[in-house]
N, C-alpha and C positions, 0 to 999 in steps of 0.2 A: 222700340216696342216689338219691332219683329225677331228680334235677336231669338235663336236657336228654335224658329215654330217650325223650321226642316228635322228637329228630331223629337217633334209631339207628331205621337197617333190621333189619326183622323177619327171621332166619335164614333163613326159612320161604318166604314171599313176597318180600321184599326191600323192601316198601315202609315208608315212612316217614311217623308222624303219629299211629301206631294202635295205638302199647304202653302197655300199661296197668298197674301194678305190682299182682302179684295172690297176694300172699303172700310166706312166707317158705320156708325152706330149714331145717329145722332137725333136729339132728341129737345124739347124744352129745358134753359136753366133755372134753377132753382129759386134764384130770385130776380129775375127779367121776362121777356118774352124772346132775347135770343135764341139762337140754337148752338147747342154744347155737343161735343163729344162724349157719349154715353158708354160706346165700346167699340167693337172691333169685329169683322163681317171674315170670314177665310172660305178658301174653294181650294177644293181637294182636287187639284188638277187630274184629268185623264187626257191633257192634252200632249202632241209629241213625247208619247209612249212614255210618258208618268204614268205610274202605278196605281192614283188615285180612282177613285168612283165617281169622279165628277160632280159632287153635292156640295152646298155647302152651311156654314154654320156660324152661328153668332158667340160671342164671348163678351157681357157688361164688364164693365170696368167695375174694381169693389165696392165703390162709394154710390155705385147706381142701382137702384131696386126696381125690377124688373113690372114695366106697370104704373109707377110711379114716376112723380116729377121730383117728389121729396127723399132727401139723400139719406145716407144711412145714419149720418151723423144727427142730424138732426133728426131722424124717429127714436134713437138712442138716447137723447139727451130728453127730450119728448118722456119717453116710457122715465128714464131715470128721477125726472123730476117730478112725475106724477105717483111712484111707487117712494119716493122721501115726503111724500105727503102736502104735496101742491094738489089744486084744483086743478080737471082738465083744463079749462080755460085758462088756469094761468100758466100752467104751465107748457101752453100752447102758444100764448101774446109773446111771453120770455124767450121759448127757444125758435119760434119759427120767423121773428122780428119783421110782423106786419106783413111779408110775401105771399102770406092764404088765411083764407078767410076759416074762421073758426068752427065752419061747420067739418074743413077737412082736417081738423083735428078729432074732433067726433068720430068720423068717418073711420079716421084711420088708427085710431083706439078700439073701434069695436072690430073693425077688422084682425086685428091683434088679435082680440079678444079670442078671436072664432077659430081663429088659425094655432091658437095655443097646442092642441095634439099635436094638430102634426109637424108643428116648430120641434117640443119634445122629442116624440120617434127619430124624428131627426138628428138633432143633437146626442141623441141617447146611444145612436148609432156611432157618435164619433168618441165617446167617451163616456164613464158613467156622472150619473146625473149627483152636482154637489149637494148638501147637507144645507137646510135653510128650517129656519127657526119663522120665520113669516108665514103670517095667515092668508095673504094676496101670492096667488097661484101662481104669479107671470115675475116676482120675485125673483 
């Protein structure tokens, strides 16, 4: 996992040489009440004359939503089967298979919801936005 973070620039500083891997990320699983590896902790060394700034910064793993216990797969399958024409509810019981209670399906649908701009600006930033023939916006 650490393989080649000696030639990523530091968010911070910007320089390169001086990341250090300095823990983990860890947080609730998804369906238990153990605790998982969510991501990964780095420190920009300024110690014995590294170049760093001394700070340091976090990096989630892809599958982890920042904030959340619930992954990305599952709020994807979530939105997916609710915009083919599922009820929130069920298509909350289907994909989240009994690990949360159905209010944080609600929850995290209207969250969706609110967050839709600036999901878009986003995205829109990485690419222009495709051609959809759908009356549901989040389509």
């Amino acid at each position: 996992m650490l393989f080649g973070i000696k030639v990523v620039a530091c968010p911070h500083c910007r320089r390169c040489g001086a990341l250090i891997g300095h823990g983990f990320l860890r947080g609730y699983a998804e369906r238990s009440s153990e605790q998982a590896v969510r991501g990964r902790r780095f420190f920009c060394s300024n110690r014995a004359q590294r170049p760093g700034c001394g700070r340091t910064f976090s990096v989630a793993l892809m599958t982890v939503l920042s904030g959340f216990v619930v992954r990305t797969l599952t709020l994807l399958c979530f939105a997916q089967s609710v915009l083919g024409g599922l009820t929130r509810r069920a298509a909350w019981l289907r994909n989240a298979s009994g690990a949360f209670s159905l209010s944080n399906g609600y929850r995290l649908w209207r969250r969706l919801q609110e967050a839709q701009s600036a999901l878009r600006a986003r995205l829109c930033r990485q690419a222009p936005a495709p051609g959809c023939a759908s009356r549901e916006p989040l389509s």
